[in-house]
C-alpha positions in Angstrom: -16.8 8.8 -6.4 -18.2 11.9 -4.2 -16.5 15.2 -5.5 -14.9 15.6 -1.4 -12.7 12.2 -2.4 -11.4 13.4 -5.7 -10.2 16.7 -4.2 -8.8 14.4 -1.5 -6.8 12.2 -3.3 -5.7 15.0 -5.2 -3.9 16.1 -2.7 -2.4 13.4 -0.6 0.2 12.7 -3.9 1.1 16.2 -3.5 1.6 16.3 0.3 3.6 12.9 0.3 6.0 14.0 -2.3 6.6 17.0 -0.2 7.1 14.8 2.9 9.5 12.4 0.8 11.5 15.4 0.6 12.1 17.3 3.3 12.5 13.7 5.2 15.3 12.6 2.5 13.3 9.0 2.8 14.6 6.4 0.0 11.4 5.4 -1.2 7.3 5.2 -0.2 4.3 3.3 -2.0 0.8 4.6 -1.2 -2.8 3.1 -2.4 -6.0 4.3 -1.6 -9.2 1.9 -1.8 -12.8 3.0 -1.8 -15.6 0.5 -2.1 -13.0 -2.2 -2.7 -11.8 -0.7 -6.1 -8.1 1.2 -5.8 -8.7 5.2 -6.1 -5.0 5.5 -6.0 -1.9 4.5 -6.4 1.8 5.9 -6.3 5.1 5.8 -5.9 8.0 8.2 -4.9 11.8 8.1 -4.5 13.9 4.7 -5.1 13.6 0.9 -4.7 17.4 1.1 -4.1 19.2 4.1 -3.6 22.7 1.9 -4.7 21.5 1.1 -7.8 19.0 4.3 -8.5 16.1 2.3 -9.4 13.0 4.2 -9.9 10.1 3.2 -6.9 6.9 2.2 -9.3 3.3 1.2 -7.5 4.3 -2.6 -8.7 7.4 -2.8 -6.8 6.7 -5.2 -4.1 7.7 -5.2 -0.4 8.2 -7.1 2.4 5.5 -6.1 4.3 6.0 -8.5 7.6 3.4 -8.4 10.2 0.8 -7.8 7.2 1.7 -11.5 7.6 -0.7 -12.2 10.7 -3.3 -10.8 9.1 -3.8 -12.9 6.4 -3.0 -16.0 8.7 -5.7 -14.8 10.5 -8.0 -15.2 7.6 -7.0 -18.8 7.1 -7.9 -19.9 10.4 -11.0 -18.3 10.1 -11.4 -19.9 6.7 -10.7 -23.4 7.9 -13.3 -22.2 11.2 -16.0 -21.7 8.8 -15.6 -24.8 6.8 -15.9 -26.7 10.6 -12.2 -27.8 10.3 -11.2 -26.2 13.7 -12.5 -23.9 16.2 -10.9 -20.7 18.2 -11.4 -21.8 21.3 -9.5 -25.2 20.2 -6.2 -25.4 22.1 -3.0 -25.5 20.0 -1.8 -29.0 21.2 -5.0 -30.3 19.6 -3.1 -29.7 16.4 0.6 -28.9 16.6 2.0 -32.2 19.3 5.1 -31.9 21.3 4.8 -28.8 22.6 5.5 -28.0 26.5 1.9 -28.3 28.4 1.1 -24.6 28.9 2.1 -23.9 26.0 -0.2 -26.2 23.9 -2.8 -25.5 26.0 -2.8 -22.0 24.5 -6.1 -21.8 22.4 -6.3 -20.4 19.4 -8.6 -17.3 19.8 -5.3 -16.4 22.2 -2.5 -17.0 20.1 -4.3 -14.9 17.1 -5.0 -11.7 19.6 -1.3 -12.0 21.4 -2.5 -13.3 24.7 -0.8 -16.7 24.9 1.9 -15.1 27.2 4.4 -16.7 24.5 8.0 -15.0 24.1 8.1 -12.7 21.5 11.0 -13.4 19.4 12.9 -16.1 21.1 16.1 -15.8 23.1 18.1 -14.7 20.3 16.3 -12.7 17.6 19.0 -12.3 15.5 16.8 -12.7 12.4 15.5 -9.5 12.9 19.2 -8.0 12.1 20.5 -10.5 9.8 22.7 -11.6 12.1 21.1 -15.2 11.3 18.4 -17.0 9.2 14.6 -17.0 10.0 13.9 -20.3 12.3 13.3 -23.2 10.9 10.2 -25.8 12.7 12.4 -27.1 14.8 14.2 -23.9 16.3 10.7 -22.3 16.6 9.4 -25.6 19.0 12.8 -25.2 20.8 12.5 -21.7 21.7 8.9 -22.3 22.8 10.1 -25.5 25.1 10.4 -23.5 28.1 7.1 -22.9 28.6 5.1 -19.4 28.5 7.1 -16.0 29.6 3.9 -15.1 31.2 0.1 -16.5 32.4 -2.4 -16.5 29.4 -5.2 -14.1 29.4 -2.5 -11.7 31.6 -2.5 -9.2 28.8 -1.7 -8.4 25.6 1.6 -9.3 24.8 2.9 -9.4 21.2 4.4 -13.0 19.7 5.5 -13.8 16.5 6.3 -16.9 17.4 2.5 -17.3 18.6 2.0 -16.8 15.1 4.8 -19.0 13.9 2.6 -22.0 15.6 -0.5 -21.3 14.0 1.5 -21.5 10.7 2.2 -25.0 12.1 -1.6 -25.5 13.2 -2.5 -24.4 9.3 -0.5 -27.1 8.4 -1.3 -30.0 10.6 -5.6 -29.4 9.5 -5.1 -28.9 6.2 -1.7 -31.8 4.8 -0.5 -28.9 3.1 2.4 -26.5 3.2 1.5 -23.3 4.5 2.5 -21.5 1.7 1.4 -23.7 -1.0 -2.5 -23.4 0.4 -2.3 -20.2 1.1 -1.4 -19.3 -2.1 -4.4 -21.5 -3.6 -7.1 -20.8 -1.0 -6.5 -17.2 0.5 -4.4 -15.0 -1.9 -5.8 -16.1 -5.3 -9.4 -15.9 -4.7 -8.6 -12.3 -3.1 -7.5 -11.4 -6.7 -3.6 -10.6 -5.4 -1.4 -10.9 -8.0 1.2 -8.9 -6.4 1.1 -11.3 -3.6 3.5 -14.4 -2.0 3.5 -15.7 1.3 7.2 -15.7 1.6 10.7 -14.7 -0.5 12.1 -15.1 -2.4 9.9 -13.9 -5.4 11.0 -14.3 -9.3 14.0 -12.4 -10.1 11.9 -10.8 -12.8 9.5 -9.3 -10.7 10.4 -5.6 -9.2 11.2 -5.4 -6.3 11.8 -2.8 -3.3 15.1 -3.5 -1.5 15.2 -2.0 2.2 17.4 0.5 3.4 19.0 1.2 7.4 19.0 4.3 8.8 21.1 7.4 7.7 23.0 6.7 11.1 25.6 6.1 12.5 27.4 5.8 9.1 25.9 8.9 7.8 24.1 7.4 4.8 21.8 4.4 4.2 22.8 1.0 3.8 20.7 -1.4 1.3 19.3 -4.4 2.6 18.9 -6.7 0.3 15.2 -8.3 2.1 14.8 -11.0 -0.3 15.1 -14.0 2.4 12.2 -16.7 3.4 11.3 -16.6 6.5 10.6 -20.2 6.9 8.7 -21.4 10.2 7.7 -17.6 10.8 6.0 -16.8 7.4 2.8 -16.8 8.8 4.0 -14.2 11.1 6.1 -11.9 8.8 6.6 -13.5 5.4 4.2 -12.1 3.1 5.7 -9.9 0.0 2.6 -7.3 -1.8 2.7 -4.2 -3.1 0.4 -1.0 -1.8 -2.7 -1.7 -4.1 -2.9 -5.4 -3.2 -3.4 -4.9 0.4 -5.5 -1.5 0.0 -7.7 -4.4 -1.6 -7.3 -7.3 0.6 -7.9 -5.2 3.8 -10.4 -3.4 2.0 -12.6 -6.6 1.8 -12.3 -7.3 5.3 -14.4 -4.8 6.3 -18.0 -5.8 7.5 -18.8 -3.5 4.9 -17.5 -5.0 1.9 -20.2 -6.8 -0.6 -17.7 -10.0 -1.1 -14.5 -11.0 0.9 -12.6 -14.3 1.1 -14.6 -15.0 4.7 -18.1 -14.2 6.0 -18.9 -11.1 7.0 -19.0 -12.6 10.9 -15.7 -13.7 10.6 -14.7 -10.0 9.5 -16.6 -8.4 12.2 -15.3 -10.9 15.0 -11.6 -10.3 13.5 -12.2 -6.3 13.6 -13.6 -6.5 17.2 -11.5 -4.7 19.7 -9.9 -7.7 22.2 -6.9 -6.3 24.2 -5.8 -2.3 24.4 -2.5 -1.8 24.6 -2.2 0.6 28.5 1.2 1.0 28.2 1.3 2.9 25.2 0.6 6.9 23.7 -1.2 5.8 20.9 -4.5 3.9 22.5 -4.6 1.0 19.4 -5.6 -2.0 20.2 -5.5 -5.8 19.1 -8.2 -7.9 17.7 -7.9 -11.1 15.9 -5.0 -10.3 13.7 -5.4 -6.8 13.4 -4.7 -3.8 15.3 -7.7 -1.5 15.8 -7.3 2.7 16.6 -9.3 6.0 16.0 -8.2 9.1 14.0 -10.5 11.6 15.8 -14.0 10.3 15.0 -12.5 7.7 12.4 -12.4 4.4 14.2 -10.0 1.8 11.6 -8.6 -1.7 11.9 -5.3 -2.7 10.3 -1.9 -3.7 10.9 1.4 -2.3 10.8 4.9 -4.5 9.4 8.9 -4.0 9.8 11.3 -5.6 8.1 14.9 -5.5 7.8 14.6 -1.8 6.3 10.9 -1.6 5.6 8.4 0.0 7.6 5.0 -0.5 6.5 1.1 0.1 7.3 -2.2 -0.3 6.6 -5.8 0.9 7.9 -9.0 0.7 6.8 -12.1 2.9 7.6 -14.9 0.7 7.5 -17.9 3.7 8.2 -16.2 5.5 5.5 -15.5 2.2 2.7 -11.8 3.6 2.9 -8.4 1.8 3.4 -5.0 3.4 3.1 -1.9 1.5 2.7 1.3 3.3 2.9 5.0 1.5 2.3 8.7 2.6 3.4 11.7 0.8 2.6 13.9 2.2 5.4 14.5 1.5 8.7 13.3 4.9 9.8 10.8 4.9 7.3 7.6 6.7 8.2 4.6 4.7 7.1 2.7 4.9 10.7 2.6 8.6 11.0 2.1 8.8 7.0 -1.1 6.5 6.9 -2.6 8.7 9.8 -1.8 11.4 8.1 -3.6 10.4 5.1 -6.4 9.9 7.4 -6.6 13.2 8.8 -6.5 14.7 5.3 -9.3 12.5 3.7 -11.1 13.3 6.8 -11.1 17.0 6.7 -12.2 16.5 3.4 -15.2 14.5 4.2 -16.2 17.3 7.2 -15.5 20.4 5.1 -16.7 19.2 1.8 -15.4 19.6 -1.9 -14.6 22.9 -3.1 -17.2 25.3 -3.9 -16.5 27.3 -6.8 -15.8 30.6 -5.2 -13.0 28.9 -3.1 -11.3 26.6 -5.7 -10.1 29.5 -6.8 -7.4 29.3 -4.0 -5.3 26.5 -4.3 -1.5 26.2 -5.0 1.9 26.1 -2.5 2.9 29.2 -1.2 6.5 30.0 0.6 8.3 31.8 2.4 11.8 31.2 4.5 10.0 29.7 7.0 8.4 26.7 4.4 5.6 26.0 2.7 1.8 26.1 3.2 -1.0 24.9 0.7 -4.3 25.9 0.4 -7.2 23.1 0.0 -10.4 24.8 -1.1 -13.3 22.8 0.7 -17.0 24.0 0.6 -16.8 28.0 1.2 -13.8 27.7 2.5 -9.8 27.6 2.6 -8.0 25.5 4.9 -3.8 26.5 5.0 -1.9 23.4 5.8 1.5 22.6 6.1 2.6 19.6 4.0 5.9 19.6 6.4 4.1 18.2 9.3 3.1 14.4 9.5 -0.6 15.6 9.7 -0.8 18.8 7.5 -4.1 20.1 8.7 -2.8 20.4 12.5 -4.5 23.6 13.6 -5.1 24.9 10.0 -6.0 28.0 9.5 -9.3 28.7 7.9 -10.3 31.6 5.3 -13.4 32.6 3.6 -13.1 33.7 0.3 -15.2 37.0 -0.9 -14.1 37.2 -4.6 -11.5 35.9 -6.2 -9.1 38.2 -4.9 -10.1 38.6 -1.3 -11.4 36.8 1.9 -11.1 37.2 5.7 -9.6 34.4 8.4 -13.0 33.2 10.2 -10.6 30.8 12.4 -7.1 30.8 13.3 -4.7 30.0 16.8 -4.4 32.9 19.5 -1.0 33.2 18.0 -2.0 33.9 14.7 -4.2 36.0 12.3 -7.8 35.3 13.5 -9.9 38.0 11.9 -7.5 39.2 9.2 -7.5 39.1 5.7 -6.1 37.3 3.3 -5.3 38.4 -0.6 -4.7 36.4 -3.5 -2.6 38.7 -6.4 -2.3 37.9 -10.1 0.2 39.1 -12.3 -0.3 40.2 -16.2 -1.6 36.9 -17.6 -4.5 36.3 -14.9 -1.7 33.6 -13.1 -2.2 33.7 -9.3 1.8 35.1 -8.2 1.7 36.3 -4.5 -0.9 35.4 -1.4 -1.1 37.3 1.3 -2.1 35.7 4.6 -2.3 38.5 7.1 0.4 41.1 6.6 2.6 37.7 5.6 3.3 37.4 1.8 4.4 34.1 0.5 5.5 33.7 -3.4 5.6 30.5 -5.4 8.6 28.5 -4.6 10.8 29.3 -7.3 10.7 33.3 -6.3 11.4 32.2 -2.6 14.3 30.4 -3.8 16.1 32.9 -5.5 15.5 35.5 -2.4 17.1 33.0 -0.1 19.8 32.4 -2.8 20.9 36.1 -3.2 20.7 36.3 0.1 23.0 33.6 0.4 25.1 35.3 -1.6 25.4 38.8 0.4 26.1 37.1 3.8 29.2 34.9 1.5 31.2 38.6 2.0 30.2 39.3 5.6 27.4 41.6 5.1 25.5 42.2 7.7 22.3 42.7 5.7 23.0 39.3 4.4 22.6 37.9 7.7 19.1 36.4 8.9 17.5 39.0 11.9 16.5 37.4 15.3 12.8 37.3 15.3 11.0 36.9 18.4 7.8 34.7 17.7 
């Protein structure tokens, strides 16, 4: 492993767990793949908050749109093996559909381009309000005919994906489940793996959870029911590690994979972007494609009744990040990028030298926390309360162990200054100094902000926090 991952990895556990807190989340799963071998795995908070379980790396979730992926695969397995072809319209396999709807081909069903409705005219299932549809609801929403023209632009459809399911079916005489589970998930190695719920009672599992509002605390959601016609949209149940894996070997770069390295690269390609929104990602064949700075990735993103959940892999790099939520809110999109940008700054700025790995450790004041991540001659200070910690980080170069100078900071803050790093009797670093700022271990923060606490309780003024202009 190079030296810049391990010092990495060290830190994303200790930036999540920060996150987890001050975003009172019920639980997150994260794995990290390099190479195709897992680097990392964790676990933080609760499978259910009702019951207290503990959230362990084997819980499994419900990870939803994950689902297309792995469809994806399939066809692409049953392409290579000359059983169908993409640009093969759906009618060819799936009969009784509405004309323009089966003659949808199948490169445009897998990148979204059908023009198929997205969920239906009642997507209750989404809410629990009713069960997933069955074959014969899925064909009757789709009787209608397309919402709009094919090839239009890219518009998202799980039942599109609900028919390929169908098409999966038809070309092979098997349950969709049944072969996936023998010809896709098993020779990936995923143990941790189903196409659909329910799983076996015995086996952990991570319930979901709604919002904190409008009731003013979370709700389980219990997220153990089969999805039936749509589990080749949003069935599939893993845990963090198996897709860190799965995606992992997807990449054109991985040495073995379930499917050619063609297929991967033709799956990966960008397709359609996405103009109408913020974040430029695209679609491929069953993935979403997007950059993080320099970074380009391919992945997808899955939410289910109370779970929010993500993965992206880094082919350039031989990285994949997975990152699960069980909550409604949950924050597995801006965590996974996250992740990114702090393996990233890794990889640019390089593993600690020995002068600056010296300065580490979390540092507060009233104002939060900030962490300093030695890199090669350097310090950055990030702040594990933002979704991407090394926003704008300040960077300081050490002189001794003691003392160092900030070679780069905002206009608004310290450019130019020093920085100090004190140790008390014992040789145990005990304040830092960055600027005329001193910030103490958190403990030592936390009994300043409890006395004073204490002196505004009797209407003090000196207990009472000053206006600051910044």
């Amino acid at each position: 492993m190079k030296r810049w991952l391990g010092a990495a990895l060290d830190y994303l556990p200790r930036w999540l767990e920060h996150q987890m807190r001050v975003s009172e989340q019920p639980g997150c799963a994260i794995a990290v793949a390099h190479d195709g071998k897992l680097v990392l795995e964790q676990a933080f908070g609760h499978a259910n908050l009702a019951q207290r379980t503990v959230l362990t790396p084997q819980h499994r979730f419900r990870v939803a749109s994950h689902s297309k992926t792995f469809t994806t695969v399939a066809i692409m397995k049953l392409r290579e093996a000359g059983r169908l072809q993409l640009d093969d319209r759906i009618g060819r396999h799936v009969s009784g559909l509405h004309r323009d709807v089966a003659a949808g081909t199948l490169t445009q069903l897998l990148s979204h381009t059908a023009g198929l409705v997205r969920d239906g005219t009642d997507a209750g299932q989404w809410h629990d309000r009713r069960p997933f549809l069955d074959e014969a609801e899925l064909r009757a929403d789709l009787a209608d005919g397309l919402v709009i023209d094919a090839n239009a632009r890219l518009k998202y459809s799980n039942h599109g994906y609900g028919l390929l399911g169908l098409a999966i079916e038809a070309v092979t005489g098997e349950p969709y489940g049944a072969w996936m589970q023998r010809e896709i998930i098993a020779p990936a190695g995923l143990e941790a793996t189903s196409p659909d719920a329910p799983i076996a009672p015995a086996l952990p599992f991570a319930n979901g959870h709604s919002a904190k509002w409008p009731l003013g605390r979370r709700v389980v959601i219990a997220g153990d029911n089969p999805t039936n016609a749509l589990a080749s949209a949003t069935g599939f149940v893993s845990t963090a590690g198996d897709l860190a894996r799965f995606f992992g070997s997807l990449s054109p770069t991985a040495k073995r994979g379930v499917i050619g390295k063609a297929s991967r690269r033709l799956m990966w390609h960008r397709q359609w972007p996405d103009p109408y929104s913020s974040l430029n990602r695209w679609y491929g064949l069953g993935t979403m494609c997007g950059s993080v700075a320099d970074w380009e990735w391919f992945g997808h993103t899955g939410g289910f009744q109370g779970t929010l959940t993500r993965t992206a892999c880094v082919p350039a790099q031989g990285l994949t990040v997975t990152v699960l939520t069980n909550a409604a809110d949950g924050l597995s999109n801006a965590w996974v990028d996250g992740a990114l940008q702090v393996l990233r700054a890794h990889a640019v700025h390089g593993a600690p030298s020995k002068r600056a790995a010296a300065w580490s450790g979390r540092w507060w004041t009233l104002w939060g926390a900030n962490d300093l991540l030695p890199m090669d001659g350097k310090v950055l200070v990030a702040n594990p309360a933002l979704a991407n910690p090394l926003l704008d980080a300040t960077e300081f170069t050490p002189d001794s162990r003691e003392r160092g100078r900030i070679t780069l900071a905002g206009a608004f803050g310290n450019h130019g200054e020093t920085v100090r790093l004190r140790h008390d009797a014992r040789g145990t670093a005990s304040e830092f100094w960055l600027g005329g700022t001193k910030m103490l271990p958190e403990r030592r923060v936390a009994k300043e902000l409890s006395a004073r606490e204490g002196r505004s309780a009797d209407g003090s003024p000196d207990g009472a926090a000053a206006d600051v202009d910044v």
